[in-house]
C-alpha positions in Angstrom: 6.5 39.0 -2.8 7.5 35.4 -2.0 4.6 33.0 -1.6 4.1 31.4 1.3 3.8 27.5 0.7 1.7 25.7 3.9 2.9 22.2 4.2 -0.2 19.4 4.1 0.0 19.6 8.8 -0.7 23.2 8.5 -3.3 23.5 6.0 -4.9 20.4 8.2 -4.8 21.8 11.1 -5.8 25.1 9.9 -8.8 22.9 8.5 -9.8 21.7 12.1 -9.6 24.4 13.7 -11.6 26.4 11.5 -14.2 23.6 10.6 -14.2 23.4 15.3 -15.1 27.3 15.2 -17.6 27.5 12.4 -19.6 24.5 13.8 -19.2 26.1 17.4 -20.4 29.5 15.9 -23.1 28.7 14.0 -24.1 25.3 15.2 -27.1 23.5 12.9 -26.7 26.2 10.7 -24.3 24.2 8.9 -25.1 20.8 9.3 -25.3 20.4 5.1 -21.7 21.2 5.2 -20.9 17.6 6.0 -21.6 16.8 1.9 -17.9 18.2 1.2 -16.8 15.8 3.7 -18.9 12.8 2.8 -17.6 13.8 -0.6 -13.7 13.6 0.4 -14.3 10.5 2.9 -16.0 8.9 -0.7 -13.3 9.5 -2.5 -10.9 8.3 -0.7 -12.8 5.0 -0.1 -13.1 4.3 -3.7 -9.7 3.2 -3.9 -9.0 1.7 -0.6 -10.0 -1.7 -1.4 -7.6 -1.9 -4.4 -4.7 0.2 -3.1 -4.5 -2.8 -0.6 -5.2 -5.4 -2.9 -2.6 -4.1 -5.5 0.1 -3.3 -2.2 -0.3 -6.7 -0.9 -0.3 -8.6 -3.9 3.0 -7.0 -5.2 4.7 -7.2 -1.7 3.9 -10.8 -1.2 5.0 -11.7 -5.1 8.3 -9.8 -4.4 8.7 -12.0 -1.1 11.1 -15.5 -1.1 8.6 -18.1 -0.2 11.2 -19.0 2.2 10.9 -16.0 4.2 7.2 -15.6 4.1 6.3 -17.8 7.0 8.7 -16.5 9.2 7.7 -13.3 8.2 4.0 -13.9 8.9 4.7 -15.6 12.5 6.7 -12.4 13.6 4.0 -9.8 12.4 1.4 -12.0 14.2 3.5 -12.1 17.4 3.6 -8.1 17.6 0.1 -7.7 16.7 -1.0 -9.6 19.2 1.5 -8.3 21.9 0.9 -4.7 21.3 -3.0 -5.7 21.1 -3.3 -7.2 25.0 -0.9 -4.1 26.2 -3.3 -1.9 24.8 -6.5 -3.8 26.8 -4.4 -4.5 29.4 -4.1 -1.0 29.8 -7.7 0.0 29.2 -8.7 -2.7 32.3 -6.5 -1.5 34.4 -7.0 2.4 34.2 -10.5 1.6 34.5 -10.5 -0.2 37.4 -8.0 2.3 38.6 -10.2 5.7 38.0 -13.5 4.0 38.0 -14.8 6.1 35.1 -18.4 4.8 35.0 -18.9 5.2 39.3 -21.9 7.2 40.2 -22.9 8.2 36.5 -25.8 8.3 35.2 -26.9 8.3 31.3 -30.4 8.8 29.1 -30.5 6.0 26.6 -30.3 6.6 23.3 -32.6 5.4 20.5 -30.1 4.3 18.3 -30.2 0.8 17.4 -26.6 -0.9 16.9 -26.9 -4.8 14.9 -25.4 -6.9 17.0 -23.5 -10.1 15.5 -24.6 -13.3 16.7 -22.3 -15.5 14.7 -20.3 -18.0 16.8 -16.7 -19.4 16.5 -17.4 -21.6 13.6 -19.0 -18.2 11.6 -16.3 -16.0 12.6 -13.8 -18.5 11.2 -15.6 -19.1 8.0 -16.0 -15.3 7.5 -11.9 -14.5 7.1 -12.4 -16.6 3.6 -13.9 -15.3 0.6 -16.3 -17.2 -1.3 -16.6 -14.2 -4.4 -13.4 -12.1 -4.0 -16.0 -9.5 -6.5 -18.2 -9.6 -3.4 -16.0 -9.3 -1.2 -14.6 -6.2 -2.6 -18.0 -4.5 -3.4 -18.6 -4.8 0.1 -15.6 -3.5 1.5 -14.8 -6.8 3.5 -10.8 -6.2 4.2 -9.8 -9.0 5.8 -11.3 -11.4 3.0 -9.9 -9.2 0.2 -6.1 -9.4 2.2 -6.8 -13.4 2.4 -7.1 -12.8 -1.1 -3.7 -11.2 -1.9 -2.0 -12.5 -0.2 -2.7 -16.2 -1.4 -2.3 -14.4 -5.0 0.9 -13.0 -4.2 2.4 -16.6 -3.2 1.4 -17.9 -5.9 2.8 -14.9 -8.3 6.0 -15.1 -6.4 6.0 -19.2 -7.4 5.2 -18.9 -10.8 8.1 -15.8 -11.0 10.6 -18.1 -9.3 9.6 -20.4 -11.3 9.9 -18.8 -14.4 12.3 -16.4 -13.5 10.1 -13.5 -14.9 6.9 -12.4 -14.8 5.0 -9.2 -17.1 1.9 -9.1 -14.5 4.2 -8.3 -11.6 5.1 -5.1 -13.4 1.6 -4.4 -14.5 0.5 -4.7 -10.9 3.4 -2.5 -10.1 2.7 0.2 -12.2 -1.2 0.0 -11.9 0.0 0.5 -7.8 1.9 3.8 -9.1 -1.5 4.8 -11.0 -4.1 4.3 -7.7 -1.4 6.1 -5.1 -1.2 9.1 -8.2 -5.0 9.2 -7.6 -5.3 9.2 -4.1 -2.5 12.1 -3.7 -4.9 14.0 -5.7 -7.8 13.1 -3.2 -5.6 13.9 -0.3 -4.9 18.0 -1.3 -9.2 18.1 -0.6 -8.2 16.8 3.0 -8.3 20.1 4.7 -11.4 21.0 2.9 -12.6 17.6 3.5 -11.7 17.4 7.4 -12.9 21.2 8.3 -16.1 20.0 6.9 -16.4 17.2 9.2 -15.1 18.8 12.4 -17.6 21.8 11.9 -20.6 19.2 11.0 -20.1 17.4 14.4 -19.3 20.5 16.3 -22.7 21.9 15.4 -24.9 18.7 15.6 -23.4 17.5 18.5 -22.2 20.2 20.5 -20.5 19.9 24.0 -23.9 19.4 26.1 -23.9 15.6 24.8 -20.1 15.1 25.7 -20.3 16.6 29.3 -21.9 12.9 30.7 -19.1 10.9 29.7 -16.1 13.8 29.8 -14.9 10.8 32.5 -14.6 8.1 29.9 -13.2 10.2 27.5 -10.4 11.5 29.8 -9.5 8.4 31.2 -9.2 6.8 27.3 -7.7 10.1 26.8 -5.1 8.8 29.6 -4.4 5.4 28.7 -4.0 6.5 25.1 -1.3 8.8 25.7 0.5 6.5 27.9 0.2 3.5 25.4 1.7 5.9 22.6 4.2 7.7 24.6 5.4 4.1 25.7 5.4 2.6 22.1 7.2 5.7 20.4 9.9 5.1 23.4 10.4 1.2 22.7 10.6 1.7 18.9 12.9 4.6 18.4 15.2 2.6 21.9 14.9 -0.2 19.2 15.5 1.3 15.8 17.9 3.8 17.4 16.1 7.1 16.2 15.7 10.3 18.4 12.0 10.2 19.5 11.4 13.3 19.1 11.3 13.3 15.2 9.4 9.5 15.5 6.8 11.8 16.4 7.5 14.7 13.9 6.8 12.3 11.6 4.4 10.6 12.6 2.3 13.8 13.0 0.7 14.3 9.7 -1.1 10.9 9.4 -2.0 11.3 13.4 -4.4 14.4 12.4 -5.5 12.4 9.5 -6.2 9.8 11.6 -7.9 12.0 14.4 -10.3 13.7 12.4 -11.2 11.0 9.9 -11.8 8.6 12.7 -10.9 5.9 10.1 -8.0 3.8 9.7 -9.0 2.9 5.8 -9.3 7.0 5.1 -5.5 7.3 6.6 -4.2 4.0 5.0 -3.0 6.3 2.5 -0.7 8.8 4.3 0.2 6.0 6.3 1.6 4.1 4.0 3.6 7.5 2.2 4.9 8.8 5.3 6.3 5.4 6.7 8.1 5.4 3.4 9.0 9.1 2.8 9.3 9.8 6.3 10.4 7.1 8.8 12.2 5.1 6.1 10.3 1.8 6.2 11.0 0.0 2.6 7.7 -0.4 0.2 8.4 -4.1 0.4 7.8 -3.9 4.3 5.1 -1.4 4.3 3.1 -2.8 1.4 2.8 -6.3 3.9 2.8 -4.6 7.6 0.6 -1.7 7.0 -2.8 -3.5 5.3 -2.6 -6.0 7.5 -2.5 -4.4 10.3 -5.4 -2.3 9.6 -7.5 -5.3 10.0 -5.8 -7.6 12.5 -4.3 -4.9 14.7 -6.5 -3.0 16.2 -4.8 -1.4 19.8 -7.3 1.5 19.7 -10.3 -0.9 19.6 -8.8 -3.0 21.8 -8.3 -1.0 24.7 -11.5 0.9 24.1 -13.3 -2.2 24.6 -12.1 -3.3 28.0 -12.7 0.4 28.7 -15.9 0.4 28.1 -16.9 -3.0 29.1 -15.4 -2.0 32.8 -17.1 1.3 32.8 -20.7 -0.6 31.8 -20.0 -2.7 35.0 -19.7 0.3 37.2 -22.6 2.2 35.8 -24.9 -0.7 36.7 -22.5 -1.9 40.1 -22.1 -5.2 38.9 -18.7 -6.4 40.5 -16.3 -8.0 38.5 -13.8 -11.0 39.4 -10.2 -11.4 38.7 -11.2 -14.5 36.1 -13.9 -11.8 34.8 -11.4 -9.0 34.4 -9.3 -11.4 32.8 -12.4 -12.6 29.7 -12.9 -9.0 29.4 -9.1 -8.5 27.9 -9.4 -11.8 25.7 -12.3 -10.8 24.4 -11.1 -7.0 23.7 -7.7 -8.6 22.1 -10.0 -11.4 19.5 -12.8 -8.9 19.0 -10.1 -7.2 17.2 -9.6 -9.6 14.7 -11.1 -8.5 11.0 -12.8 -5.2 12.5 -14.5 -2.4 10.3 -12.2 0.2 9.4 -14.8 3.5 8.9 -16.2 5.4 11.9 -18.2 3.9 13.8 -17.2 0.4 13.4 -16.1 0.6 17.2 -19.9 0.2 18.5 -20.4 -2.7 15.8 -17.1 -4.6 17.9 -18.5 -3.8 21.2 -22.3 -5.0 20.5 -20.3 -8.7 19.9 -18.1 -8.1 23.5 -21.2 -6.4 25.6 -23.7 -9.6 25.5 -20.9 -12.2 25.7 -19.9 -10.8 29.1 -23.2 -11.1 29.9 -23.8 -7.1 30.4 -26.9 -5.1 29.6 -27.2 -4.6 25.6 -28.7 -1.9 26.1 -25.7 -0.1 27.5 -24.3 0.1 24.5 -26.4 2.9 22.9 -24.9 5.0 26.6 -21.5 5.4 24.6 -23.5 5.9 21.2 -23.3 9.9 21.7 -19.6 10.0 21.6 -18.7 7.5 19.4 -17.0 9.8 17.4 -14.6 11.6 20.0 -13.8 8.2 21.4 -13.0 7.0 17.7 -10.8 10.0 17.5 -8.3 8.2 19.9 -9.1 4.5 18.8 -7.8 5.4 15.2 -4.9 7.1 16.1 -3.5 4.1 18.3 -4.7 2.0 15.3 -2.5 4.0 12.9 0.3 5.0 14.8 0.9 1.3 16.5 0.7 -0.1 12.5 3.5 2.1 11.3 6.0 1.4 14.4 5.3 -2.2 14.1 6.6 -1.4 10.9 9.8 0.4 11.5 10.5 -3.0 14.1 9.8 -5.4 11.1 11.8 -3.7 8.3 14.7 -3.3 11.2 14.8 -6.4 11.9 14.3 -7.5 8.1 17.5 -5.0 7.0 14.6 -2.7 5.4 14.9 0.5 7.3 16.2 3.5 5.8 18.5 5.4 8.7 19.5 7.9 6.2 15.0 8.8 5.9 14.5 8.1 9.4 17.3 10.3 11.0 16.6 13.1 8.5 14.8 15.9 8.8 10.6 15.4 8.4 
C-alpha cells in the first residue's frame, strides 16, 4: 500500500480543527494541554532573535553601499503607505457599521501596563545601549538597528578588502539556525492543535458573543485590505492571483493560529523564497523589518477600536479627531511587540492620548486573541507582498518560482 504523505497545510489544518473540537468537547478539561503549545511557541522563539540578526546582517553585508539608501527609502515609503490604507480602512468601516453603537460590556479585571514614555523616549528606545540586553529581552527593533549598522560596515570592510571569512561564517551559521527551526516547525500541528483547543475550552464562545460586531467588522476590513493587496501585487508582478494566494496559504494558518508574527517569521521567510520567488537577498532585508515597522494588522485594529470605544461611551468624534486617530494607529506601529498579545500593549499607548477612557481597554481584553488572529495575518501577508514589489522592482524576483506550481 502507498503511503499517503500530508503536506505541512493539511496536517495544520487538520491540527486546528481538531485542537477547535477537542476544546469545544471537553472544555476546561484540557486546559493543561496548552504546555505542548507553550512548548512549540518556546521553541520557536529561541531562535527568532538570531535568525533575524544573522538574516539581516548577511543581507545588508551582501548589499552595495550605494544601493542601500535608496533601498531603505523605498521599503519605508510602502511601509508606511500600506500602514495608513490599512487604518484608513479600519476608521472608515467603523464609522460606517458603527460596531460599538448600543453595546454594552462587563469590565474585565485584567490590568494592561500602559507606556507613558513621550517622543523623546520612544526615539531613544529604537537604539540599543547593550545589543546582549537587547537580545535577552527580545527588543526587535533595537536588535535590527543592530544589524543592520553591522551589515554596513561588513559590506565596507568586504569592499574594501575584497574578501571577507566572517561573511561566510555568518552565512553558514544562517544555514545552521533555519536547519533548526525546520525541525521546530514539523511540531507545528501538534503545537497549533494544542493552542486552538486551550482557548476553545477556556474561553469558549459565551465571551465572544458581546463583541461578535467588532470582530466581524475587523473580519470585513481585513478581507477587503488583503483581497485588495493580493490584486495590486500580482497586477504588478504579473502573477495569476489565484496561486499569490496558494502560496501564501501555509504561512496565513501559521499566522492565524499563532497570533504572532515572530512564530511565522520563519515560514515567511521560506515560502517567499521557495514559493513566490522573492531572492534571499530581498527577503533576508524586507521581511525582519517589516515585522517591526509594518504593522497593517495593528494598524487598522487600532483605529478600529479606538472608533468603537467612542461609540460605546457616545462620545462624538470630529473630522480633525478622526484624522489623530489614523496618525496615531499608523506611528503606534512603529517597533511593536511581535507575540500575542502585544496588540493591547499598542492600544493602552493610543487609548489615553485620544483622551478616551483607559479603562475601555480591558472591554477588548476577552478577545484579544481572535482579533490577533486577523492582525497577524495582515502583518504577515502585507510583509511578504511588499516583498515580491521590492525584489521586482530590484530584478530579484523569480517568475520561473512564482508562476510555478505551489
Amino acid at each position: 500500500m502507498k503511503k499517503i504523505k500530508l503536506s505541512m497545510t493539511v496536517q495544520i489544518i487538520i491540527g486546528m480543527i481538531g485542537g477547535m473540537l477537542l476544546g469545544i468537547g471537553f472544555g476546561d478539561k484540557v486546559k493543561d494541554i496548552k504546555l505542548i503549545g507553550d512548548i512549540f511557541l518556546r521553541l520557536i522563539q529561541m531562535s527568532v532573535v538570531v535568525m533575524v540578526m544573522g538574516a539581516v546582517i548577511e543581507s545588508v553585508a551582501n548589499l552595495d553601499p550605494k544601493d542601500l539608501g535608496r533601498f531603505g527609502i523605498k521599503m519605508l515609503f510602502w511601509f508606511l503607505l500600506t500602514t495608513v490604507i490599512a487604518a484608513v480602512i479600519g476608521g472608515a468601516l467603523g464609522q460606517l457599521l458603527l460596531p460599538g453603537k448600543g453595546l454594552t460590556l462587563p469590565v474585565s479585571d485584567q490590568v494592561v501596563q500602559v507606556s507613558d514614555k513621550g517622543i523623546y523616549s520612544m526615539i531613544l528606545d529604537f537604539l540599543p545601549s547593550n545589543i546582549v540586553e537587547s537580545m535577552a529581552s527580545s527588543n526587535m527593533i533595537q536588535v535590527i538597528v543592530f544589524s543592520v549598522l553591522f551589515g554596513t560596515s561588513l559590506g565596507a570592510y568586504r569592499i574594501r578588502k575584497e574578501n571577507s571569512q566572517l561573511i561566510r561564517v555568518i552565512k553558514e551559521f544562517n544555514e545552521v539556525i533555519l536547519g533548526i527551526v525546520r525541525r521546530v516547525m514539523k511540531l507545528a500541528p501538534l503545537g497549533i492543535g494544542a493552542l486552538l483547543a486551550y482557548t476553545a475550552g477556556a474561553t469558549g464562545i459565551k465571551v465572544v458573543m458581546p463583541l461578535i460586531k467588532f470582530l466581524f467588522v475587523f473580519g470585513i476590513g481585513s478581507l477587503l485590505y488583503m483581497v485588495g493587496m493580493i490584486a495590486f501585487v500580482s497586477f504588478y508582478c504579473r502573477a495569476h492571483p489565484v496561486n499569490v494566494v496558494r502560496k501564501l496559504f501555509n504561512m496565513t494558518m501559521v499566522a492565524f493560529t499563532t497570533t504572532s508574527s515572530a512564530v511565522t517569521l520563519p515560514t515567511q521567510m521560506e515560502d517567499s523564497e521557495k514559493k513566490l520567488g522573492v531572492s534571499k537577498k530581498i527577503s533576508g532585508i524586507v521581511i525582519p523589518l517589516a515585522m517591526t515597522l509594518n504593522s497593517n494588522g495593528l494598524s487598522m485594529f487600532l483605529a478600529l477600536s479606538c472608533i468603537t470605544i467612542s461609540q460605546i461611551y457616545g462620545i462624538p468624534l470630529s473630522g480633525p479627531q478622526l484624522v489623530r486617530i489614523i496618525v496615531l494607529s499608523t506611528l503606534s506601529c512603529l517597533g511593536t511587540v511581535t507575540v500575542p498579545g502585544g496588540g493591547l500593549v499598542a492600544l493602552a499607548t493610543v487609548v489615553p492620548a485620544l483622551g478616551l477612557p483607559l479603562e475601555s481597554i480591558a472591554f477588548l481584553f476577552s478577545i484579544d486573541w481572535f482579533s490577533g488572529m486577523f492582525r497577524t495575518v495582515l502583518n504577515v501577508d502585507t510583509d511578504v507582498l511588499i516583498a515580491m514589489i521590492i525584489a521586482k522592482d530590484e530584478n530579484e524576483l523569480d517568475y520561473e518560482i512564482l508562476n510555478g506550481s505551489p
